[in-house]
C-alpha positions as a Markdown table, in Angstrom:
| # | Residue | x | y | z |
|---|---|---|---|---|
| 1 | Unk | 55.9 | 40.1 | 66.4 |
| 2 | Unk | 56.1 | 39.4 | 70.5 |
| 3 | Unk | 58.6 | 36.2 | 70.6 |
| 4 | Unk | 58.3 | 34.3 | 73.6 |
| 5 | Unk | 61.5 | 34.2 | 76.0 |
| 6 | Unk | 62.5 | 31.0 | 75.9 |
| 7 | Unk | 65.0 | 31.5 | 78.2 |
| 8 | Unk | 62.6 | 31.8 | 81.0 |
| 9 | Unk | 60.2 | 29.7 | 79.6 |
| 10 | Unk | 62.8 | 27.0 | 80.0 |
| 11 | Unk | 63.6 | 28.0 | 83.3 |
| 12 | Unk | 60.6 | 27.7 | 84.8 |
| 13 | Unk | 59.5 | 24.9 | 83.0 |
| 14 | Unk | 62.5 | 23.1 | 84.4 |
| 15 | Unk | 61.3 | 24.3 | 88.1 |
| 16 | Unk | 57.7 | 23.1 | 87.7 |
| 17 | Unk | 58.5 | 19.9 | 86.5 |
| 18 | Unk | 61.3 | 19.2 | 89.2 |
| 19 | Unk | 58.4 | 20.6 | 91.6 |
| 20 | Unk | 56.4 | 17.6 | 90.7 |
| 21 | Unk | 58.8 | 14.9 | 90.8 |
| 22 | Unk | 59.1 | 14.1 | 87.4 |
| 23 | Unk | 62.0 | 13.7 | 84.9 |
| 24 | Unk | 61.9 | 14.9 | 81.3 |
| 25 | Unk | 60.5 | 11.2 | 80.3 |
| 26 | Unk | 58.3 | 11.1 | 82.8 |
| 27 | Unk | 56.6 | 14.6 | 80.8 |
| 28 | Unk | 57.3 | 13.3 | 77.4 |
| 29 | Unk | 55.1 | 10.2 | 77.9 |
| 30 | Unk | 52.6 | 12.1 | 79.6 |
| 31 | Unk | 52.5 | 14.6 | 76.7 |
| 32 | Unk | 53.1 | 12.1 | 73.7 |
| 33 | Unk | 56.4 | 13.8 | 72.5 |
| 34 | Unk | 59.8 | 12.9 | 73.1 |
| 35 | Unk | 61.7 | 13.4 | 76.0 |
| 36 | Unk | 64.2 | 14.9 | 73.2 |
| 37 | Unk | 61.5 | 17.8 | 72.7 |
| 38 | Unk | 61.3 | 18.1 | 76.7 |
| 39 | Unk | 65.1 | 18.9 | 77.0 |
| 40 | Unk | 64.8 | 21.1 | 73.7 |
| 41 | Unk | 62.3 | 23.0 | 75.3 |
| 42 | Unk | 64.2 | 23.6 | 78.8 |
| 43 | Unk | 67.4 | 24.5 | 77.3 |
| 44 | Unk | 65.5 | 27.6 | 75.5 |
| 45 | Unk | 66.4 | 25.8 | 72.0 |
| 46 | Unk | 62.7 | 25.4 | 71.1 |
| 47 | Unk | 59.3 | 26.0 | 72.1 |
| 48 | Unk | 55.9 | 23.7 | 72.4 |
| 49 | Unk | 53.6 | 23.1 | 69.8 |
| 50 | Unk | 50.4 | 25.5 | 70.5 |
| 51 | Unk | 48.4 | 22.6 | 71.2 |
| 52 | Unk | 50.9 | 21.4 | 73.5 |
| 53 | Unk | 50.3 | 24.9 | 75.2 |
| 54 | Unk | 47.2 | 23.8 | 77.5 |
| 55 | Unk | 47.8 | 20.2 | 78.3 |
| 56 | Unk | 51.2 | 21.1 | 79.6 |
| 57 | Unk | 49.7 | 23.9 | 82.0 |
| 58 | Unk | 47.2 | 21.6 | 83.6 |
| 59 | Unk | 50.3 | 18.8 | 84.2 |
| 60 | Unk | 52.2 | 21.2 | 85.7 |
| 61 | Unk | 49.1 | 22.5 | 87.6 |
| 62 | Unk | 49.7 | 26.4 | 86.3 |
| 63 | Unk | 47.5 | 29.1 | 83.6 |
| 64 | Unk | 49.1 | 28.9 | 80.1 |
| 65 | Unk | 49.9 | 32.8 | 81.1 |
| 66 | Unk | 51.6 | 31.5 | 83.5 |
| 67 | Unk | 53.5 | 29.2 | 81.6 |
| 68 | Unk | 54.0 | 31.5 | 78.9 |
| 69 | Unk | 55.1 | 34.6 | 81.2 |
| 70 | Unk | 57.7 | 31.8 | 82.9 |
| 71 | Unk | 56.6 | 32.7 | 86.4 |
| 72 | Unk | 53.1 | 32.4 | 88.4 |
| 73 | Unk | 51.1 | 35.1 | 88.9 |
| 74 | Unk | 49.2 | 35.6 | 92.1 |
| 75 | Unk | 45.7 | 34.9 | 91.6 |
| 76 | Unk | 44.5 | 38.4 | 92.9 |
| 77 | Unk | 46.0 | 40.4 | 90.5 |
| 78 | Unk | 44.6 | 40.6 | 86.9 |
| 79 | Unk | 46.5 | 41.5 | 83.9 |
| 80 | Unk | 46.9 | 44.8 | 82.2 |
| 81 | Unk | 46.4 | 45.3 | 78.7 |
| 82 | Unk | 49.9 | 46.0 | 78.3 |
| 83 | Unk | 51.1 | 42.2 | 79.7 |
| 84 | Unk | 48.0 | 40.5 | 78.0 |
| 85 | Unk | 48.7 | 41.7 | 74.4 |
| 86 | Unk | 52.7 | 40.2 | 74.5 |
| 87 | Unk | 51.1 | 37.3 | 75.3 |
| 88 | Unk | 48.6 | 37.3 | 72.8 |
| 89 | Unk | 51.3 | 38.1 | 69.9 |
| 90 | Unk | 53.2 | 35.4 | 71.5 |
| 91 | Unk | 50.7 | 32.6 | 70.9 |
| 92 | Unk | 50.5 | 34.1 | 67.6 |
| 93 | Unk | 54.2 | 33.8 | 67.0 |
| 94 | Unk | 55.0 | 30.1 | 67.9 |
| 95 | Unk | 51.6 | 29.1 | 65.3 |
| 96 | Unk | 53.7 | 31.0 | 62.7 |
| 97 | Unk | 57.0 | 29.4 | 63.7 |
| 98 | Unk | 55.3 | 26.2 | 63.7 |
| 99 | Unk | 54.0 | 26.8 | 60.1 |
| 100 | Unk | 57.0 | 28.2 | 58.9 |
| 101 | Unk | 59.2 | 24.9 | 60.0 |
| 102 | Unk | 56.3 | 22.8 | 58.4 |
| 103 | Unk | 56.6 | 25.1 | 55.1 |
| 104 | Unk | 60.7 | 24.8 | 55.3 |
| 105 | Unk | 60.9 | 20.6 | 55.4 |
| 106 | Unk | 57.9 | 20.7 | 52.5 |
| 107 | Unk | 60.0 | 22.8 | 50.3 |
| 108 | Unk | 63.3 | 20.3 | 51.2 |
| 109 | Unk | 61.5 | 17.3 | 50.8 |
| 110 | Unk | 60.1 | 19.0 | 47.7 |
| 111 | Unk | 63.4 | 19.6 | 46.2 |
| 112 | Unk | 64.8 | 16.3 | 46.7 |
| 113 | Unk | 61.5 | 14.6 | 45.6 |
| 114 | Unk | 62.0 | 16.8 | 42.2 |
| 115 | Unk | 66.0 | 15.9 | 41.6 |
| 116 | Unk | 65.0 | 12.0 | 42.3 |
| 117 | Unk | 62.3 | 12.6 | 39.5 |
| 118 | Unk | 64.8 | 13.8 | 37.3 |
| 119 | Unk | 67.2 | 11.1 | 38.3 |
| 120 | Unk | 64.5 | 8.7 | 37.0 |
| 121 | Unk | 63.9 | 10.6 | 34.1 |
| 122 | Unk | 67.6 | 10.0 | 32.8 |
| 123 | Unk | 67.8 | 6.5 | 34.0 |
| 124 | Unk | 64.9 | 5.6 | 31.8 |
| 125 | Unk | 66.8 | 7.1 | 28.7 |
| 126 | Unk | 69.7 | 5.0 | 29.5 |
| 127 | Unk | 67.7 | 1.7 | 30.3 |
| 128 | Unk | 66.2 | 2.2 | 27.3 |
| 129 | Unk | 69.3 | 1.2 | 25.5 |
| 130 | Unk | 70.2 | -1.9 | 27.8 |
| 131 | Unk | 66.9 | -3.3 | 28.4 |
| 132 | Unk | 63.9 | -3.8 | 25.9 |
| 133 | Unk | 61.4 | -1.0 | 27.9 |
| 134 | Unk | 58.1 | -2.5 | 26.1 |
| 135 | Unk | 58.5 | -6.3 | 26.7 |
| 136 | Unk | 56.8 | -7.9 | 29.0 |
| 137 | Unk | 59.2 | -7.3 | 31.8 |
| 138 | Unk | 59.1 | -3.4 | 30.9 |
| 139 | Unk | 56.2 | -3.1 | 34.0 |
| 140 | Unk | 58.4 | -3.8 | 37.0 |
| 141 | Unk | 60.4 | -1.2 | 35.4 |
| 142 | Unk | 58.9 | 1.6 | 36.0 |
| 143 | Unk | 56.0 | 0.7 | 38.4 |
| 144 | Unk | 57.8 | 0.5 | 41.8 |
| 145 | Unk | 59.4 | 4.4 | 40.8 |
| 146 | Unk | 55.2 | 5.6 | 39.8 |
| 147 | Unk | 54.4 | 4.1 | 43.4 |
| 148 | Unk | 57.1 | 6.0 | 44.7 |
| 149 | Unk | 56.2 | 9.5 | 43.1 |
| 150 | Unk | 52.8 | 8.7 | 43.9 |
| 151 | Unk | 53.2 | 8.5 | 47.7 |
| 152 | Unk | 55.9 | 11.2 | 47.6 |
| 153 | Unk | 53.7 | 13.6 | 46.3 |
| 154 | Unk | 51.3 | 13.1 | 49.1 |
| 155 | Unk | 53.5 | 12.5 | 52.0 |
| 156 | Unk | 55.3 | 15.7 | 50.8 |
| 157 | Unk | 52.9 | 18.0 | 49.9 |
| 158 | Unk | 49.2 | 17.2 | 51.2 |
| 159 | Unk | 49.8 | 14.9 | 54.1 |
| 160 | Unk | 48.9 | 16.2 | 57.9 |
| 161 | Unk | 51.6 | 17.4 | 59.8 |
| 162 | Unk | 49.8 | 16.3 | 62.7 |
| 163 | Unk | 46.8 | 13.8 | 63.9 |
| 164 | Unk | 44.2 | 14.9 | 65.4 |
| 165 | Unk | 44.4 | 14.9 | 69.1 |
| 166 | Unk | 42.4 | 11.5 | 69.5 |
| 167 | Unk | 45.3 | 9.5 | 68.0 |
| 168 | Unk | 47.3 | 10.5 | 71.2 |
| 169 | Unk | 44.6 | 9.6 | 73.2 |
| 170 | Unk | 43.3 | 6.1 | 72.5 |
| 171 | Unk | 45.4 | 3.0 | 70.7 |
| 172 | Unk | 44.4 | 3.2 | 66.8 |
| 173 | Unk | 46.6 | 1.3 | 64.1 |
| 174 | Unk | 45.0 | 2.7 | 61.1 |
| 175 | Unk | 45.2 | 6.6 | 59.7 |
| 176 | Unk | 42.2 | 7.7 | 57.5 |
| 177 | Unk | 43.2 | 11.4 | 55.8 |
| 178 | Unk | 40.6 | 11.8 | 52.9 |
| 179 | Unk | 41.6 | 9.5 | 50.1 |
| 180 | Unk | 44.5 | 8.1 | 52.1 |
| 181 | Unk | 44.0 | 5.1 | 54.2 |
| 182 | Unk | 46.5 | 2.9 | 55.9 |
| 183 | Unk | 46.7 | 0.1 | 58.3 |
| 184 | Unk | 49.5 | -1.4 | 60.9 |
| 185 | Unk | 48.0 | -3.7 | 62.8 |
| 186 | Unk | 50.3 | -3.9 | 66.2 |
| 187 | Unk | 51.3 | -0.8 | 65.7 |
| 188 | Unk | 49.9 | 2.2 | 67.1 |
| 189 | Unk | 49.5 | 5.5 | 65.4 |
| 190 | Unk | 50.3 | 8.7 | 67.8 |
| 191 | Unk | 51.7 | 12.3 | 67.0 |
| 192 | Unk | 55.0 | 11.1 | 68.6 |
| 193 | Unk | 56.1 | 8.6 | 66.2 |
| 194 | Unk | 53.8 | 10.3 | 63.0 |
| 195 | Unk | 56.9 | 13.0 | 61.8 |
| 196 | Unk | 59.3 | 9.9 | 61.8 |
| 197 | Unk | 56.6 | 8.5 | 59.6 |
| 198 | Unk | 56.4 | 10.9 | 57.5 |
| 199 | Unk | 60.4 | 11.4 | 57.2 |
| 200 | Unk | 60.4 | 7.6 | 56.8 |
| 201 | Unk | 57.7 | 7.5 | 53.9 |
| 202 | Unk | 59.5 | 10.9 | 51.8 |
| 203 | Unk | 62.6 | 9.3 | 52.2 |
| 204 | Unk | 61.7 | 5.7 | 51.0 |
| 205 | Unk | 59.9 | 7.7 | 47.7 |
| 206 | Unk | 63.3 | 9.7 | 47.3 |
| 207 | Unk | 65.3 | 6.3 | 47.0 |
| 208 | Unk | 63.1 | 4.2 | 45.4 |
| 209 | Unk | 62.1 | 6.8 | 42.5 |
| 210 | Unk | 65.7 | 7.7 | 42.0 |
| 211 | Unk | 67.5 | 4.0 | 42.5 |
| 212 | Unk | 65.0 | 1.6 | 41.2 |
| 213 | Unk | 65.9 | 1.8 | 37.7 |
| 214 | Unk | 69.5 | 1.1 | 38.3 |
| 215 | Unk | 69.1 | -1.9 | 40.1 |
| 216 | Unk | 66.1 | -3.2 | 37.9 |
| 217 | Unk | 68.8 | -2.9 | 34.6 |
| 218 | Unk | 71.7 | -4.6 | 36.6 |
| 219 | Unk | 69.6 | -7.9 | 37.9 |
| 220 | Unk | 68.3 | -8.2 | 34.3 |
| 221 | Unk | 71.7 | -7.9 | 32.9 |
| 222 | Unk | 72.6 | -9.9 | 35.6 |
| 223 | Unk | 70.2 | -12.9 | 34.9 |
| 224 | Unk | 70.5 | -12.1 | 31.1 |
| 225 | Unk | 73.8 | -13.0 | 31.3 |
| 226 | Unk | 73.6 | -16.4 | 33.3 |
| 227 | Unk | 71.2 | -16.8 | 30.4 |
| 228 | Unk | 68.2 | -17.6 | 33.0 |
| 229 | Unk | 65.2 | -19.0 | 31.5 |
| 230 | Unk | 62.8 | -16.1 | 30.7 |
| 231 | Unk | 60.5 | -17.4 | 33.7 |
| 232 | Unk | 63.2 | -17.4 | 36.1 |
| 233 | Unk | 63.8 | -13.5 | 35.1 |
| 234 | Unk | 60.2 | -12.7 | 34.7 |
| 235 | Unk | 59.8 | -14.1 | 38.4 |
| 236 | Unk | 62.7 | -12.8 | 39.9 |
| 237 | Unk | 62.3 | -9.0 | 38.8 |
| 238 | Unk | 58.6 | -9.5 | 39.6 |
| 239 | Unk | 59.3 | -10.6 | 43.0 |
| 240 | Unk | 62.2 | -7.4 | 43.5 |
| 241 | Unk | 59.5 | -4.8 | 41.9 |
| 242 | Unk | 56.9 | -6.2 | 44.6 |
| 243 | Unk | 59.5 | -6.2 | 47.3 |
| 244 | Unk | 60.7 | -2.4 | 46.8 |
| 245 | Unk | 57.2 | -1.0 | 46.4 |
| 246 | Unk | 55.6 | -2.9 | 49.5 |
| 247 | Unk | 58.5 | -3.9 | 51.9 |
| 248 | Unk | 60.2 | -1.3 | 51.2 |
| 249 | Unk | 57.4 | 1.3 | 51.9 |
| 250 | Unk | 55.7 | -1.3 | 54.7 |
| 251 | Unk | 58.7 | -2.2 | 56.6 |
| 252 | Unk | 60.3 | 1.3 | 57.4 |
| 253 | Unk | 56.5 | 2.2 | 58.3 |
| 254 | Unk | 56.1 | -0.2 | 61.1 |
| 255 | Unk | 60.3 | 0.0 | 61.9 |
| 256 | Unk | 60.1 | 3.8 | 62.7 |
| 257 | Unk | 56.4 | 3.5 | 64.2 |
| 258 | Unk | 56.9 | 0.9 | 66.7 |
| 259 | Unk | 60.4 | 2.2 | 67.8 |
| 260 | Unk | 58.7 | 5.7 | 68.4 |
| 261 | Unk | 55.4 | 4.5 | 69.8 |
């Protein structure tokens, strides 16, 4: 399939935007990426999302041909078949990229989400044998790892990649994506700090599925062995279960989201 020369494309990105004054920020903000992307872009390491394709034309005031060609064309002379059908298969080619990077970090993410699973599988066999599983402090055992696979699964597999084009658009702290709902308020959801979101949110299931367990057993040990009053150790794991599930999914949520707002 055509690949688009990002070389050139780079190039004359560069030129356009110089053209108009602004600096890589400045095109970033406009476009709701970072200005990371921008340099990645002009230094022929990557290439735009497809969606990115038309919004960037009309900011730098030329055709997506244009922009995808690396070079204007004058407005009097039409296309062949021969220079429209690269261009075409070049359109083509950076969806599939795109679709083959998301595929890639799934199956990662995947991976690692299936050798913390197994992680927590082993743990349990081994707390088993230090701490009584079906008492009454058995829940906050293996609750905050269930919220953990739970949201894994999702933010792994079915999650969007992207939001739709509105979230970029207007300020909206919630995200609604068919059974999954979730509010920030002061933060603002956007497609520029969404990926860190997601990275944030497969990581946090990763450690809390795979490193609950282990510190669950050693602060009941731990109290066990300062002989706390069952209340005290009821409380105290309660309050650790409720803190790793919700501040510990929560927190890097609105960290990552506000610093890439």
């Amino acid at each position: 399939m055509y690949e688009i020369n990002k070389e050139k494309f780079g190039t004359f990105l560069s030129q356009l935007r110089r053209e108009r004054g602004m600096t890589q920020k400045d095109l970033a903000e406009k476009l709701y990426v970072s200005d990371k992307a921008v340099s990645k872009w002009e230094r022929a390491l990557s290439l735009p999302d497809i969606a990115l394709l038309r919004p960037l034309a009309e900011m730098l005031e030329v055709t997506v041909t244009e922009l995808l060609i690396g070079e204007r064309v004058a407005p009097d002379r039409p296309l062949t078949v021969a220079e429209v059908e690269p261009l075409v298969g070049g359109t083509l080619y950076l969806r599939a990229e795109e679709q083959q990077e998301q595929r890639a970090r799934r199956r990662l993410w995947g991976r690692c989400l299936a050798l913390a699973a197994l992680a927590f599988l082993l743990e349990m066999l081994a707390a088993a044998r230090l701490v009584p599983i079906f008492s009454d402090l058995s829940v906050m055992l293996w609750l905050p790892p269930l919220f953990g696979l739970l949201f894994g699964v999702y933010f792994t597999f079915f999650s969007a990649e992207k939001l739709p084009v509105f979230y970029d658009q207007y300020r909206l702290n919630f995200v609604s994506d068919g059974v999954f709902h979730m509010n920030m308020p002061g933060m603002r959801f956007n497609n520029n700090n969404w990926p860190h979101i997601l990275r944030a949110m497969r990581a946090w299931s990763c450690v809390v599925l795979a490193g609950w367990v282990p510190v669950y057993v050693a602060l009941w040990l731990a109290l066990d062995w300062l002989e706390a009053p069952w209340v005290v150790v009821h409380i105290v794991t309660l309050l650790a279960g409720l803190a790793a599930t919700l501040d510990g999914m929560f927190v890097p949520i609105y960290v990552v989201g506000r610093k890439y707002e």
